[in-house]
Z-matrix of the N, CA and C atoms (Angstrom, degrees):
N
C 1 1.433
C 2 1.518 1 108.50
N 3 0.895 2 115.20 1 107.70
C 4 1.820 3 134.17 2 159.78
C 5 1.215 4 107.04 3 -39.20
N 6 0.969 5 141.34 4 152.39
C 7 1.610 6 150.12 5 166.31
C 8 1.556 7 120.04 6 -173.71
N 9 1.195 8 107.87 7 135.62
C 10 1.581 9 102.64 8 -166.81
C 11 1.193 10 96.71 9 -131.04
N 12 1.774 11 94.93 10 130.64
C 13 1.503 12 111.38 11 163.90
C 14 1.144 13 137.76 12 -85.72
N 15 1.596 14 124.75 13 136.68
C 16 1.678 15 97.37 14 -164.06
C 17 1.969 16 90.02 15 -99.38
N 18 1.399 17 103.69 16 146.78
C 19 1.175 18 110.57 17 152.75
C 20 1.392 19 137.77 18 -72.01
N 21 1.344 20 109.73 19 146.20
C 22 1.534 21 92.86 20 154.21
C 23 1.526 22 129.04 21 -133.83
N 24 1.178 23 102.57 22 158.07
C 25 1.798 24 97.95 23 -174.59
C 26 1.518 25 99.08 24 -120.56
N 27 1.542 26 76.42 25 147.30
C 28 2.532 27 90.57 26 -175.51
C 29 1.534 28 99.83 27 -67.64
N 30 1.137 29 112.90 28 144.16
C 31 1.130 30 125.54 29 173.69
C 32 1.827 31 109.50 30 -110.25
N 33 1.093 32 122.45 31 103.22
C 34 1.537 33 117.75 32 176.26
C 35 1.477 34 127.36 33 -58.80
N 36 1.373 35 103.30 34 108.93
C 37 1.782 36 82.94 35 -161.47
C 38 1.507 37 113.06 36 -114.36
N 39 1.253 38 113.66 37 114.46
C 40 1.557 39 111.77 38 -160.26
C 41 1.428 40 114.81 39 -75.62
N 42 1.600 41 104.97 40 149.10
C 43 1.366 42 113.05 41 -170.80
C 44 1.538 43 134.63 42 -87.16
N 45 1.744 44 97.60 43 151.82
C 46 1.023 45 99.25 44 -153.44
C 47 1.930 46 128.17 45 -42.09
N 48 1.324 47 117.39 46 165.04
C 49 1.626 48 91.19 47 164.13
C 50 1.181 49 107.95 48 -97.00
N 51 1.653 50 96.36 49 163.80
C 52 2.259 51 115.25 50 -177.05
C 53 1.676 52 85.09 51 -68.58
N 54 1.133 53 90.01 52 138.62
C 55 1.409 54 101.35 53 171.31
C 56 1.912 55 102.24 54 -109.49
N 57 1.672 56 114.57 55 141.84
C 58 1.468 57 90.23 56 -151.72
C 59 1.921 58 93.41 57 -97.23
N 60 1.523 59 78.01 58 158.49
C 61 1.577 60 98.67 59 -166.71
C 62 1.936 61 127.26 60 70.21
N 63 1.471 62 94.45 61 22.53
C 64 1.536 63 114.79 62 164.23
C 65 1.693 64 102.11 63 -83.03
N 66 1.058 65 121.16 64 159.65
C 67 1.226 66 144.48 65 171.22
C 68 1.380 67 111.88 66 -111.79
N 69 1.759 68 105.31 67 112.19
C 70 1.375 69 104.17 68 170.24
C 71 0.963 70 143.58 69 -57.23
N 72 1.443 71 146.22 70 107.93
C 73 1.654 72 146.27 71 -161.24
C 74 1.527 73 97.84 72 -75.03
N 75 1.141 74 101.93 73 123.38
C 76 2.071 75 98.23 74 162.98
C 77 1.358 76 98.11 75 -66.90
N 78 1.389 77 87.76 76 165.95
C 79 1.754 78 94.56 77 176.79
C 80 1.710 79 106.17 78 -118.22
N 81 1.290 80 94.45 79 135.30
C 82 1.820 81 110.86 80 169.67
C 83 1.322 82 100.23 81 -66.58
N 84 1.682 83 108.12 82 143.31
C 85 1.614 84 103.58 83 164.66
C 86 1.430 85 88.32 84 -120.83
N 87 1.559 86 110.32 85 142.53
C 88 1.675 87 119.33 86 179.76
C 89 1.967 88 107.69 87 -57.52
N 90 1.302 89 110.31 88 -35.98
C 91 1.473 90 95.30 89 176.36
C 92 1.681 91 111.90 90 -47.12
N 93 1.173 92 110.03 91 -23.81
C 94 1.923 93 113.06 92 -155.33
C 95 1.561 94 82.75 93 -56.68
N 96 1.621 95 120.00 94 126.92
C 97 1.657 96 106.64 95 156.66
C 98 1.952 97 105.98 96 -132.97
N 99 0.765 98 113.69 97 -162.51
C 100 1.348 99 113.92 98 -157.55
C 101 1.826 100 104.17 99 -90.74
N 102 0.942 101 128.29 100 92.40
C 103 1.683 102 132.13 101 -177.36
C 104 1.168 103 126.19 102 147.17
N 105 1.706 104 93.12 103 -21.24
C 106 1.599 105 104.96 104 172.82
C 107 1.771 106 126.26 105 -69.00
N 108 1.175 107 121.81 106 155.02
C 109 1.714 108 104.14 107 158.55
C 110 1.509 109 127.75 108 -27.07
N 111 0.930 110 88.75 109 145.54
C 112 1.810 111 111.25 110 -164.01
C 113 1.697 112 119.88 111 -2.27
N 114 2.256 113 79.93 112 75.07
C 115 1.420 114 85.39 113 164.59
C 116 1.851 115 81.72 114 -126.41
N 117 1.354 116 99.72 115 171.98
C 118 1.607 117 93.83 116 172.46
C 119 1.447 118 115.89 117 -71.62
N 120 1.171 119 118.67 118 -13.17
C 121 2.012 120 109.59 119 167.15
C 122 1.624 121 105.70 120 -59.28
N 123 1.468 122 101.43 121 -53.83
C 124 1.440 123 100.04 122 -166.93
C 125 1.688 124 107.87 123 -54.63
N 126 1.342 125 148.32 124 -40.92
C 127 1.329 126 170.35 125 25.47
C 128 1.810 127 78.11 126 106.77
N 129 0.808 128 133.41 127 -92.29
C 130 1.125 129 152.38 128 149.71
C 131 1.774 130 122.33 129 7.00
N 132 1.631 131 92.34 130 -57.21
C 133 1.621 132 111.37 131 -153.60
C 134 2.064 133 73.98 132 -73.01
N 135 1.189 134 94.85 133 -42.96
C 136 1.669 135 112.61 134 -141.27
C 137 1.806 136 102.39 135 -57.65
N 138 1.836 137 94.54 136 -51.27
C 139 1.442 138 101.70 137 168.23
C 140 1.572 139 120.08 138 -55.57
N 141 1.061 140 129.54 139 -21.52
C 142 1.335 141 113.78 140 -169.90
C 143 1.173 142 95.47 141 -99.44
N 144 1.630 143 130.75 142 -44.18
C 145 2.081 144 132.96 143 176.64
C 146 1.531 145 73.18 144 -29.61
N 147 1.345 146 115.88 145 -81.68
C 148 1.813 147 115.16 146 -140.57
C 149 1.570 148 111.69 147 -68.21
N 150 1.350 149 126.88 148 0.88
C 151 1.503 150 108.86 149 -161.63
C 152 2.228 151 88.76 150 -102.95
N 153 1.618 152 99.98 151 -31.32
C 154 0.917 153 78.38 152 -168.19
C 155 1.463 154 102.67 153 -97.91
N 156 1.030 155 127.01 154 13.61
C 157 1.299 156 118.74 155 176.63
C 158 1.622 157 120.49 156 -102.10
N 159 1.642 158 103.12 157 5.94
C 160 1.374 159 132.45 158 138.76
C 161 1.221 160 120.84 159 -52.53
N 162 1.441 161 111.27 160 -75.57
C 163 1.450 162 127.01 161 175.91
C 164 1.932 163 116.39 162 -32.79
N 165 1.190 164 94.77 163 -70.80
C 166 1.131 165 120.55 164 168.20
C 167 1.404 166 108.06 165 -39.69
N 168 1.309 167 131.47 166 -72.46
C 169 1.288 168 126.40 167 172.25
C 170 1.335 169 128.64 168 -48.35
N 171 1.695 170 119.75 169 -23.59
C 172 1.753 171 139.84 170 -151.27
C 173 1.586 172 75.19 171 -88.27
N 174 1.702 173 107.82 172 -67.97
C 175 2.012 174 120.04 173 -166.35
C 176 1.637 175 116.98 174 -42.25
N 177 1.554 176 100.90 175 -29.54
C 178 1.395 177 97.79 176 175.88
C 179 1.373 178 134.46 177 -95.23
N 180 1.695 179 89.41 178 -21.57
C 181 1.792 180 102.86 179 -165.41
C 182 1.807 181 88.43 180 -78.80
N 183 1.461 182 119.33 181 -38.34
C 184 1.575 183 121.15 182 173.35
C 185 1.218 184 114.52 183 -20.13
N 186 1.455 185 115.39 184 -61.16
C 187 1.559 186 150.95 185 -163.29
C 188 1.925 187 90.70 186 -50.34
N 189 1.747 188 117.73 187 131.17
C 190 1.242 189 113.72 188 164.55
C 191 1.609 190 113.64 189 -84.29
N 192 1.520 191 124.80 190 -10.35
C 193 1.323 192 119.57 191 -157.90
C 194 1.347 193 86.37 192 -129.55
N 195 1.526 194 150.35 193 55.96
C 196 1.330 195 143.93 194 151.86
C 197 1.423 196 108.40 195 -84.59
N 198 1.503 197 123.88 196 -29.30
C 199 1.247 198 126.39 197 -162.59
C 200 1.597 199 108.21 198 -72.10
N 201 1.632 200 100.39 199 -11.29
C 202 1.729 201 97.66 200 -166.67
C 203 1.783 202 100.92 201 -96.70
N 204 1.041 203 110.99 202 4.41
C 205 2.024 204 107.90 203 168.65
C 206 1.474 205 100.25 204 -128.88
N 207 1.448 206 98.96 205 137.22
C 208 1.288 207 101.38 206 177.21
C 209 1.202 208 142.57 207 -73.18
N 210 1.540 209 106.30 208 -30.53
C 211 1.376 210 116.09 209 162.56
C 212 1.529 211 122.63 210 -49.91
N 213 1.179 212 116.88 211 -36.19
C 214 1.384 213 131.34 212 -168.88
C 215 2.107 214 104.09 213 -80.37
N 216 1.646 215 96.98 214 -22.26
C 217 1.712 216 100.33 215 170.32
C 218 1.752 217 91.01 216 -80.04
N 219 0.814 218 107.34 217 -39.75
C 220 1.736 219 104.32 218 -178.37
C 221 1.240 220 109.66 219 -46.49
N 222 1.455 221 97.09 220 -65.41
C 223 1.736 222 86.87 221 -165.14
C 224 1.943 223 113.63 222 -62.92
N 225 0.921 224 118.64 223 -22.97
C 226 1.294 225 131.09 224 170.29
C 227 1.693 226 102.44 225 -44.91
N 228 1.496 227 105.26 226 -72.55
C 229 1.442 228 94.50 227 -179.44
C 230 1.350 229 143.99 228 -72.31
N 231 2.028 230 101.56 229 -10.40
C 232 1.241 231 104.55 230 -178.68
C 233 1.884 232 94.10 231 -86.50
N 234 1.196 233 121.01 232 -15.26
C 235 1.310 234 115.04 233 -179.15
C 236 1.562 235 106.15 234 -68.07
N 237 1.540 236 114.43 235 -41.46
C 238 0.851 237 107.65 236 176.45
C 239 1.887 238 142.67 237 -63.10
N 240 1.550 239 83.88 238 -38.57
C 241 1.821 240 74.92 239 153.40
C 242 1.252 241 127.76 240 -104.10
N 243 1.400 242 116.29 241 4.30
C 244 1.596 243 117.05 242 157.81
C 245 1.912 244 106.72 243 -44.97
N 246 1.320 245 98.69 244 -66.75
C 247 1.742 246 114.99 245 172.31
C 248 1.564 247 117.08 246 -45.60
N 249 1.535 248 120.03 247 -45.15
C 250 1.236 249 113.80 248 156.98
C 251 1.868 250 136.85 249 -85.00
N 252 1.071 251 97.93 250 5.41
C 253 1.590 252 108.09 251 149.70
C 254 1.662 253 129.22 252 -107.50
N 255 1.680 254 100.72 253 -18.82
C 256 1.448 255 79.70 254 161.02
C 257 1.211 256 123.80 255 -95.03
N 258 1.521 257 111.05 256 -3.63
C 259 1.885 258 109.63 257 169.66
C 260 1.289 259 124.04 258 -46.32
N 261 1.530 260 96.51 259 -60.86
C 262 1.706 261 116.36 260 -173.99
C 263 1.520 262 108.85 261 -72.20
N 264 1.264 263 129.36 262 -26.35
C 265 1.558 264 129.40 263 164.95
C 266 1.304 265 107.20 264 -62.26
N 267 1.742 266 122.28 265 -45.84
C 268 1.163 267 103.09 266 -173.36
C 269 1.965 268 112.67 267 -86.20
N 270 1.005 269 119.70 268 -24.42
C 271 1.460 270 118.27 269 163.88
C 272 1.683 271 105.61 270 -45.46
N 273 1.363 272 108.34 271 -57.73
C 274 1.395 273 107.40 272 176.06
C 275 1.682 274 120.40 273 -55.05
N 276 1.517 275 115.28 274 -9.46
C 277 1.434 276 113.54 275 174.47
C 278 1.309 277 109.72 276 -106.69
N 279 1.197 278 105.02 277 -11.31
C 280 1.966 279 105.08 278 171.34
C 281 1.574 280 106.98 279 -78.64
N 282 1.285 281 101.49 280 -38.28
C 283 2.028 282 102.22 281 178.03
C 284 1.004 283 100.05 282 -50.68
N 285 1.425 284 116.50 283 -63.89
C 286 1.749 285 124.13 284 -166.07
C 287 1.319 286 111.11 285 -49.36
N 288 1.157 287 125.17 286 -53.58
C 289 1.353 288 141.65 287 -178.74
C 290 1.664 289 100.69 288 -29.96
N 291 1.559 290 74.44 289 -89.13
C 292 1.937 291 99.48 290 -173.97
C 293 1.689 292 121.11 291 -40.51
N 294 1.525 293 97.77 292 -38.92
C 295 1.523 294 107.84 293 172.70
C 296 1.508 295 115.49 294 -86.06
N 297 1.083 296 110.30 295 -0.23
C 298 2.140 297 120.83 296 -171.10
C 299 1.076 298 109.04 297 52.32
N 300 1.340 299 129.02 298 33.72
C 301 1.786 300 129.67 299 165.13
C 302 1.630 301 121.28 300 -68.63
N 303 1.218 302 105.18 301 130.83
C 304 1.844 303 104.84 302 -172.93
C 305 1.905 304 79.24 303 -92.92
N 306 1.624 305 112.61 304 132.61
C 307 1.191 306 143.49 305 164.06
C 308 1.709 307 107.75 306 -82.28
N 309 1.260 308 106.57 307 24.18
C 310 1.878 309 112.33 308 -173.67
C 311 1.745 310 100.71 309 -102.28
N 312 1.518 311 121.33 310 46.21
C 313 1.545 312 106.08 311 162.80
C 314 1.263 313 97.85 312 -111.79
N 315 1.586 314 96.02 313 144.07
C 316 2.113 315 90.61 314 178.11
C 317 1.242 316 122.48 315 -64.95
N 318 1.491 317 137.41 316 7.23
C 319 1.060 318 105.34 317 178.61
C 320 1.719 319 112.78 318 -97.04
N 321 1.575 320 105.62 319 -8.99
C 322 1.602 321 120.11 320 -177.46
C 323 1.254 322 84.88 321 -99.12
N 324 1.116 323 155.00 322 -14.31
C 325 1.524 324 127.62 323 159.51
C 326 1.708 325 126.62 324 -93.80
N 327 1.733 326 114.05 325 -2.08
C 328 1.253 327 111.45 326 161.60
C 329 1.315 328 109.40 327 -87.76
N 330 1.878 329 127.60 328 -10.42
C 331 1.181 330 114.51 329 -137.77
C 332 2.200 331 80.52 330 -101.85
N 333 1.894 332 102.73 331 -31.70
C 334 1.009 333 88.49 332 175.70
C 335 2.276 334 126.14 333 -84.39
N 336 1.405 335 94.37 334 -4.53
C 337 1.352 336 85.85 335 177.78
C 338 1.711 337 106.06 336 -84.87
N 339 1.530 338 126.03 337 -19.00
C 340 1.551 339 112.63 338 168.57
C 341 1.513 340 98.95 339 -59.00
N 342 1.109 341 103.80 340 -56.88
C 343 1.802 342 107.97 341 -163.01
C 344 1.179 343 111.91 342 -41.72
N 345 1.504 344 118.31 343 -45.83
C 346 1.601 345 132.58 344 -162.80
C 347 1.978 346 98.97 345 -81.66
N 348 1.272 347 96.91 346 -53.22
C 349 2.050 348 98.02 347 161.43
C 350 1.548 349 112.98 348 -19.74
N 351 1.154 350 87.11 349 -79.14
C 352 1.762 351 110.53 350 -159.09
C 353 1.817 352 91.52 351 -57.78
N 354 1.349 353 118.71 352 -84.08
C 355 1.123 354 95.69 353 176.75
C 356 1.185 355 163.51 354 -28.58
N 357 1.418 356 108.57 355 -31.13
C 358 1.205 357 114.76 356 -170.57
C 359 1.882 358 96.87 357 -108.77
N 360 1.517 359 127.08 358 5.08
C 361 1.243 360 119.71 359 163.56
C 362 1.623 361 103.00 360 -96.31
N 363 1.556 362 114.45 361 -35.15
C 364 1.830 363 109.63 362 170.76
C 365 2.193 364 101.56 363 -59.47
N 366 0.954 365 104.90 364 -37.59
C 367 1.816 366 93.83 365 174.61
C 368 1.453 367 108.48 366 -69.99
N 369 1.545 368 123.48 367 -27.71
C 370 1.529 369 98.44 368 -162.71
C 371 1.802 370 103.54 369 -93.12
N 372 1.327 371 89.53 370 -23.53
C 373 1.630 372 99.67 371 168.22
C 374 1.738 373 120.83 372 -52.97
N 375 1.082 374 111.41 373 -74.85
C 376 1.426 375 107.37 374 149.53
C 377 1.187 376 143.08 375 -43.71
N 378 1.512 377 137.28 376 -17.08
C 379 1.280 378 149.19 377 -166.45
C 380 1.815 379 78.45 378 -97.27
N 381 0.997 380 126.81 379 -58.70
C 382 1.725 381 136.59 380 -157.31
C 383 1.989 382 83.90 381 -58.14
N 384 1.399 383 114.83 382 -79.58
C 385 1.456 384 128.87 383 164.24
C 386 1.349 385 99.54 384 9.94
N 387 1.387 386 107.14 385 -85.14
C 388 1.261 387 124.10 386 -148.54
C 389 1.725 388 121.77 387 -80.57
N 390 1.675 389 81.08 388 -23.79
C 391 1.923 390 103.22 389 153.71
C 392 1.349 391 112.28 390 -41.98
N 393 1.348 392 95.91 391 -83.54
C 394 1.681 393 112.75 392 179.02
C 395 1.535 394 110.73 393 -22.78
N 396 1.385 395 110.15 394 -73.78
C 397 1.504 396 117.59 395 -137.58
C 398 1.991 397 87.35 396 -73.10
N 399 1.461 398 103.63 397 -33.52
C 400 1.653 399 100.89 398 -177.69
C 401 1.756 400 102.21 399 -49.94
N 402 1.267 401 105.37 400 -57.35
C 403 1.850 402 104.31 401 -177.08
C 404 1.184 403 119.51 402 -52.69
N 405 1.720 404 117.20 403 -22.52
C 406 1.302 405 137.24 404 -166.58
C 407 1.728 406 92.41 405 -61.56
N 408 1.436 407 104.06 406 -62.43
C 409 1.594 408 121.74 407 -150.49
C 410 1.568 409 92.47 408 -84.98
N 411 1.049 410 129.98 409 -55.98
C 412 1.972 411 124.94 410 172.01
C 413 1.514 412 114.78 411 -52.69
N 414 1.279 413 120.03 412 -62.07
C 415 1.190 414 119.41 413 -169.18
C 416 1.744 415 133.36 414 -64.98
N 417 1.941 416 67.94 415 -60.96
C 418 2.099 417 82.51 416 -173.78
C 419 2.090 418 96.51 417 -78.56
N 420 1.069 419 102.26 418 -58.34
C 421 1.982 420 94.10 419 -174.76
C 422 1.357 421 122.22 420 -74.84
N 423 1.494 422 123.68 421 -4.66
C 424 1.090 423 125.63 422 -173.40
C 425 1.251 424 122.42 423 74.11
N 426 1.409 425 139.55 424 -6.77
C 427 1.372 426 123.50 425 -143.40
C 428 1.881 427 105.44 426 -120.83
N 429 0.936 428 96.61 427 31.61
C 430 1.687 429 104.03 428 149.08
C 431 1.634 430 128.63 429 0.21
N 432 2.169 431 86.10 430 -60.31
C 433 1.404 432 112.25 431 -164.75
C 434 1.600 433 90.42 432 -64.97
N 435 1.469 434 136.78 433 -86.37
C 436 1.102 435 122.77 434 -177.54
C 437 1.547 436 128.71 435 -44.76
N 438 1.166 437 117.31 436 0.98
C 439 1.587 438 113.71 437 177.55
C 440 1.281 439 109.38 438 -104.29
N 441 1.506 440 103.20 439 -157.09
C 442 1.069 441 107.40 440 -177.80
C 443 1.676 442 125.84 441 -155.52
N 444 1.857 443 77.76 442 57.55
C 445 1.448 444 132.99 443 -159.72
C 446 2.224 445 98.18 444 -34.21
N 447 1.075 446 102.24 445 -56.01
C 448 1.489 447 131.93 446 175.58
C 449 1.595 448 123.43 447 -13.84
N 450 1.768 449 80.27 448 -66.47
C 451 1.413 450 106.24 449 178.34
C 452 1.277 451 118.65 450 -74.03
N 453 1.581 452 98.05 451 -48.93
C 454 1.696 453 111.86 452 -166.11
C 455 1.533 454 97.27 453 -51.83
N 456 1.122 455 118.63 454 -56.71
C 457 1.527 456 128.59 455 -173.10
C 458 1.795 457 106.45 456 -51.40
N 459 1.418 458 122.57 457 -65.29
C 460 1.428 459 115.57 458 151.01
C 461 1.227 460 148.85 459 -29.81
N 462 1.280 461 113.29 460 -32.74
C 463 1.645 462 130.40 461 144.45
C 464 0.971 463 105.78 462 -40.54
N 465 1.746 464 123.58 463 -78.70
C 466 1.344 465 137.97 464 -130.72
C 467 1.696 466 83.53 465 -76.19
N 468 1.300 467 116.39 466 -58.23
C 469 1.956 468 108.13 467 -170.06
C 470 1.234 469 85.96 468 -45.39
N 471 1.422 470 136.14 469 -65.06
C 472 1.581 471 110.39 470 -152.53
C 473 0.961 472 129.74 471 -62.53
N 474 1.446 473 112.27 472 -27.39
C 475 1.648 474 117.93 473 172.30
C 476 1.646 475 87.56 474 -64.75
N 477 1.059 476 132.48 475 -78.59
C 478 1.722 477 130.26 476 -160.44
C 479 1.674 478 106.37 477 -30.93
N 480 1.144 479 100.82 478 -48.26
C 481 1.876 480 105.51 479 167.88
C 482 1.283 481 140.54 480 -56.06
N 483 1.594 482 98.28 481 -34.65
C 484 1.676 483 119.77 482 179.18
C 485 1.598 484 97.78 483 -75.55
N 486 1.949 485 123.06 484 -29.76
C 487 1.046 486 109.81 485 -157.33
C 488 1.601 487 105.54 486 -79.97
N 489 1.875 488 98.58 487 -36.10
C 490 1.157 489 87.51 488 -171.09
C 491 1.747 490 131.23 489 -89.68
N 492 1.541 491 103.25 490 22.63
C 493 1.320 492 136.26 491 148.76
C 494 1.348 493 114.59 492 -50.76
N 495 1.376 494 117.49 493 -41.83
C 496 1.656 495 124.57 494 -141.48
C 497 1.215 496 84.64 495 -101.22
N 498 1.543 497 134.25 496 -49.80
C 499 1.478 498 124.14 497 -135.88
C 500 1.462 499 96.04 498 -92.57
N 501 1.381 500 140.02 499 -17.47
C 502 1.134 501 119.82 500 146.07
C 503 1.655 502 141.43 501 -61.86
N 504 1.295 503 106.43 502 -1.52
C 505 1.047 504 122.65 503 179.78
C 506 1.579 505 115.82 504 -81.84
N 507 1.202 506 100.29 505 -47.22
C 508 1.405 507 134.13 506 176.36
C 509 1.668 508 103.32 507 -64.62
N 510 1.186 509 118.48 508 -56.29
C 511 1.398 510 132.17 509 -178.43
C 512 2.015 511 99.00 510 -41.94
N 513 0.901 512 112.91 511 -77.80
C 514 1.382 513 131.82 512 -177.75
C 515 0.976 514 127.20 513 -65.63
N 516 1.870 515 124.82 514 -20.83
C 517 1.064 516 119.63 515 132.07
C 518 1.685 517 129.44 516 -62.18
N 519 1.007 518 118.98 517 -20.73
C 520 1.397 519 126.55 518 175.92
C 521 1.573 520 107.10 519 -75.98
N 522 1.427 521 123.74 520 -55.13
C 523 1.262 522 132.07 521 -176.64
C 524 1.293 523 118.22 522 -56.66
N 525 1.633 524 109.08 523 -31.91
C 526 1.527 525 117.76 524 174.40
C 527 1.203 526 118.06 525 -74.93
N 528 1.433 527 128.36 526 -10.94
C 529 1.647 528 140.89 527 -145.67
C 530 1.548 529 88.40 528 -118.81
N 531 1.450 530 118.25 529 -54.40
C 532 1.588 531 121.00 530 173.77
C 533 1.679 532 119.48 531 -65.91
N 534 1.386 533 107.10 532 -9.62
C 535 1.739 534 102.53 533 177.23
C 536 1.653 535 89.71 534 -104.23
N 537 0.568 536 132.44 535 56.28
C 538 1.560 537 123.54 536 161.32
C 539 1.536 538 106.67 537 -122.51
């Protein structure tokens, strides 16, 4: 069976002229999807990583006896720069925003999917940490009554919340970094 393919050849097609006193349209690129850098999902992802990884940090640092388990200093600090990386990411998505900048060059999207990596495995690491040792002190010793069973456990969801804030963040920065 014969069959013929038709080719095709690119045709270069030159652009349009500014016509004066038009207003330039930015242009959408179809990769842009909703979670990524400076779209308002991502804007989004960023506010909640940081609000609850506030929380989370406020419930524990409250606590007078966190300083005596370590996990529980952990989660403190991974909360703590969880909260200071999603601040400045999300300031960095309000610029973009306001200014209509696409955040799609690889080196601001490898620089934010390490960033978003690391973080959000130092939060889930600690959130797990601080799991443990909470079941440790409620469950297996009983002693609740002297702790401060309440909080610790309130922490730990928020870290679990902040994380799973992050890993979509991370997700889509990664996905955007691998389609290139």
């Amino acid at each position: 069976m014969n069959v013929s393919w038709p080719s095709v050849h690119p045709v270069a097609v030159a652009p349009l002229p500014a016509l004066e006193g038009a207003i330039a349209v930015p242009r959408i690129r179809m990769k842009d999807m909703q979670g990524m850098p400076a779209t308002v999902g991502g804007l989004c992802l960023r506010i909640s990583q940081f609000a609850f990884a506030v929380m989370s940090l406020s419930v524990m640092a409250a606590t007078n006896d966190f300083p005596s388990v370590t996990a529980f200093v952990y989660l403190v600090a991974a909360m703590g720069i969880q909260s200071l990386w999603s601040l400045s990411l999300a300031v960095v998505d309000v610029y973009a925003l306001l200014v209509r900048r696409s955040l799609q060059n690889a080196a601001v999207i490898t620089f934010f999917t390490i960033g978003d990596g690391i973080t959000s495995t130092v939060t889930f690491a600690a959130a797990c940490a601080s799991a443990g040792i909470t079941i440790l002190i409620s469950n297996d010793f009983n002693k609740c009554a002297e702790n401060h069973c309440t909080r610790f456990e309130t922490a730990t969801a928020m870290a679990f919340v902040s994380w799973f804030a992050a890993s979509p963040s991370f997700l889509f920065n990664y996905w955007s970094l691998a389609s290139r």
